[in-house]
N, C-alpha and C positions, 0 to 999 in steps of 0.2 A: 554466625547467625545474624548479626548485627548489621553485619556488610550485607546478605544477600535482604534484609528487609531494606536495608537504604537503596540499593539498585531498585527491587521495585519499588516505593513509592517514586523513587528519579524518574523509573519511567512513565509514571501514569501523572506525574506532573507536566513532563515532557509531551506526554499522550494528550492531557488536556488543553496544553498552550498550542499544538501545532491546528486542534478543533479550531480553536478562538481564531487561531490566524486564518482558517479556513474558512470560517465563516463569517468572518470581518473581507475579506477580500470576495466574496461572492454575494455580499452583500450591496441590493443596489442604494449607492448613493446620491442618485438626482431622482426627483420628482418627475417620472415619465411622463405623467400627464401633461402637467406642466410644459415640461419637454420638447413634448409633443407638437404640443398648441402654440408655442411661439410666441406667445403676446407681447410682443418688444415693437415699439415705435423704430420702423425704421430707420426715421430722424436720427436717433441716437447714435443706430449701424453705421448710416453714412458719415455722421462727426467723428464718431471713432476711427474709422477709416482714414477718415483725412488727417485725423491727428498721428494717429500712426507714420504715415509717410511724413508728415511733418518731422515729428521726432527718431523718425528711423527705426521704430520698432514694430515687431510680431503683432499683425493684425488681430489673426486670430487668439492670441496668449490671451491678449488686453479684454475684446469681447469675450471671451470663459470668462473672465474673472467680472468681467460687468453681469452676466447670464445667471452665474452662481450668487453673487451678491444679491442679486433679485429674484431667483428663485422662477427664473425663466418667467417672468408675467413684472412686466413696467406698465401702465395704464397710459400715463401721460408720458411728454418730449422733456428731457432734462436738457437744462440750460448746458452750451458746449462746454465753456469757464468752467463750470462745476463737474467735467467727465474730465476735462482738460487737469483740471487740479486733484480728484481725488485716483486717475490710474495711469496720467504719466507725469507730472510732476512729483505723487508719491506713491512711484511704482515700486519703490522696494517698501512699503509698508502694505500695499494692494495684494503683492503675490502671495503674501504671510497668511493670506486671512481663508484661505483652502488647501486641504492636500495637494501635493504635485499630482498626484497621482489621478485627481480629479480633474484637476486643472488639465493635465497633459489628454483626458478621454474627449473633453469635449472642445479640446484643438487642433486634434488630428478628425475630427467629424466636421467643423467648422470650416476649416480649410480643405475638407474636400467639397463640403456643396458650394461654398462663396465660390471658389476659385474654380471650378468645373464650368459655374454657368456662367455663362458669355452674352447674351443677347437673352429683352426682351420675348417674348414670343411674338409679341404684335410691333409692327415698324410704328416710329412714329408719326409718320403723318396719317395714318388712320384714327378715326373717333372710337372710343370706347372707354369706357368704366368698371372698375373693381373695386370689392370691401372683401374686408375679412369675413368670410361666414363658414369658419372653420368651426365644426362643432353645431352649427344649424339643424333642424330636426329637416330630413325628408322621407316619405313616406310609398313611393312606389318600391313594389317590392318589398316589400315589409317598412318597419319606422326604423330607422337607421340616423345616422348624422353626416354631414356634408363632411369630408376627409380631403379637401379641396379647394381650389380660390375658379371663380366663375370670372371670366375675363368675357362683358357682354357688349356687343355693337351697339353701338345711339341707333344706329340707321338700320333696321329690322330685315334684313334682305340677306338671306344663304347666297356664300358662294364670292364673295366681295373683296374680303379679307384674306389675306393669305397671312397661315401661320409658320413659325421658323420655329427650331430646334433653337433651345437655350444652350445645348451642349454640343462635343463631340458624343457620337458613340455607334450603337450597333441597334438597326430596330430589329427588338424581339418580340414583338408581338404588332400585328395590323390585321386589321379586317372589324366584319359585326361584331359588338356587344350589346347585349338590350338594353343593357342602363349606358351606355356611354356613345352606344350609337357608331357612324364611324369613327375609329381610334386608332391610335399609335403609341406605341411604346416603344423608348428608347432608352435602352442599356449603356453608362458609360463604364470606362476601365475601372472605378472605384468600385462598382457594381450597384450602384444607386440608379433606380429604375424613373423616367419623363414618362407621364403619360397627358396623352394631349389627346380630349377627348369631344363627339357631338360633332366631326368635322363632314362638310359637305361633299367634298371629295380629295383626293388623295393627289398627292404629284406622284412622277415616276420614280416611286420606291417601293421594294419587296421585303420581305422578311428574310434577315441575314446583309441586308446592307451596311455600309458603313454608312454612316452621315455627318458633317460636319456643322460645326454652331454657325447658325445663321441661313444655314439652309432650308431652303420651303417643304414642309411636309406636309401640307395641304392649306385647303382651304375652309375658313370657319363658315359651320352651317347650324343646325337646329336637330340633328339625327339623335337620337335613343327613346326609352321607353316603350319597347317595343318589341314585334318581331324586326326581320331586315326591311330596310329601308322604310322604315316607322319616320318621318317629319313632324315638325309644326306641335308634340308638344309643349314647348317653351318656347320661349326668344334665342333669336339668333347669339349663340356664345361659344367661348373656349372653356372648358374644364381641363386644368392644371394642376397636377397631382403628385409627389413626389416620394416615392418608397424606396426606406435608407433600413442600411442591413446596420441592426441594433443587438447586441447582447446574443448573434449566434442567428437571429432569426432576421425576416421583413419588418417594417412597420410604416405605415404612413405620415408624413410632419407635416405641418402646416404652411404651405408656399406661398402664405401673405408675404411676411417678411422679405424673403427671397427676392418676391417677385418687384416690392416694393424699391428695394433697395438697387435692384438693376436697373428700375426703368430713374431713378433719380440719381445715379450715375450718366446713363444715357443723356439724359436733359444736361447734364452740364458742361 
């Protein structure tokens, strides 16, 4: 009698810790929103970077562990000396301070969008300007928020600009949208979705091409908000967008960062 009460309470101890494990491990541990939004001074990406090949270490390890430390959202640019000293001069006190398991999710996500995208969208001898206005209120089409970085010409004139593919990949979707006007989207092997949208018109690509980073896939115009061939509600710009398969589903992140961080590799 004695022995079959101790089997079951075993098992329903056993029953309760394998719950705990179950819901500890499906449990999310980063701040999506946050996440999301990206709020990191690029400044920081690019000295980590360079510190990294400096000292010969995982690019993206070091940035998780800066990401997580801050809770995805930096305001200001930290001094290099002081990213230099607190995660690779005391990198084995740095890695301690989050799960592996944490650490390893948003390393294998880092290094696929850092290391996928290749090229600005816009060359640089062309004029134009960008801010973060990820999370901006707009309002056609219902009130929503900007899920995007607006890359806009000084010089107000469709058709000037040619835009290029940050990646390799496969475009899955081209033609009218009403909020984005003409667009293109491109699919790479990680399965993270480039959409480059409001273009004037298109170069010679179809849906199911392949495409390669650096390639023209049109030219920046003013197209959406509309039926087809809707013009001229805004300023001549690029809308750059980036949707990364998260937790099983899509979601959109914010391509400030990103964008930031290529075009000041490119300059140097």
């Amino acid at each position: 009698m004695r022995i079959t009460i101790f089997i079951i309470v075993l098992c329903i101890v056993l029953a309760l810790l394998m719950l705990r494990l179950f819901l500890l491990s499906n449990r999310p541990l980063i701040n999506q929103d946050a996440f999301f939004a990206f709020n990191i001074p690029s400044e920081d990406v690019v000295a980590i970077y360079s510190l990294s090949n400096k000292y010969d270490m995982d690019f993206a390890t070091i940035l998780s562990i800066y990401l997580l430390d801050n809770d995805f959202y930096v305001l200001q640019e930290t001094p290099k000396e002081q990213l230099e000293q607190k995660y690779f001069m005391n990198f084995d006190e740095a890695k301690k301070r989050h799960p592996r398991r944490l650490v390893r999710k948003c390393q294998v996500f880092l290094r696929q969008i850092f290391y996928e995208i290749q090229y600005f969208p816009i060359r640089k001898e062309h004029d134009y300007v960008f801010e973060n206005t990820w999370g901006a209120e707009r309002t056609y089409g219902g009130r929503r928020t900007h899920q995007g970085t607006d890359i806009i010409a000084t010089e107000n004139i469709p058709g000037l600009i040619e835009v290029i593919s940050m990646t390799d990949g496969i475009v899955k979707n081209i033609g009218w949208n009403e909020r984005g006007g003409w667009r293109v989207g491109i699919e790479t092997k990680n399965g993270n979705y480039y959409y480059y949208a409001h273009l004037h018109s298109y170069a010679n690509i179809q849906k199911g091409d392949t495409v390669a980073a650096g390639q023209v896939l049109g030219l920046m115009g003013n197209t959406g908000y509309g039926p087809e061939g809707t013009t001229g509600e805004f300023c001549v710009h690029l809308h750059v967008g980036i949707e990364v398969i998260w937790r099983g589903d899509f979601a959109w992140i914010n391509p400030y960062p990103f964008l930031r961080f290529t075009e000041q590799l490119r300059e140097e």
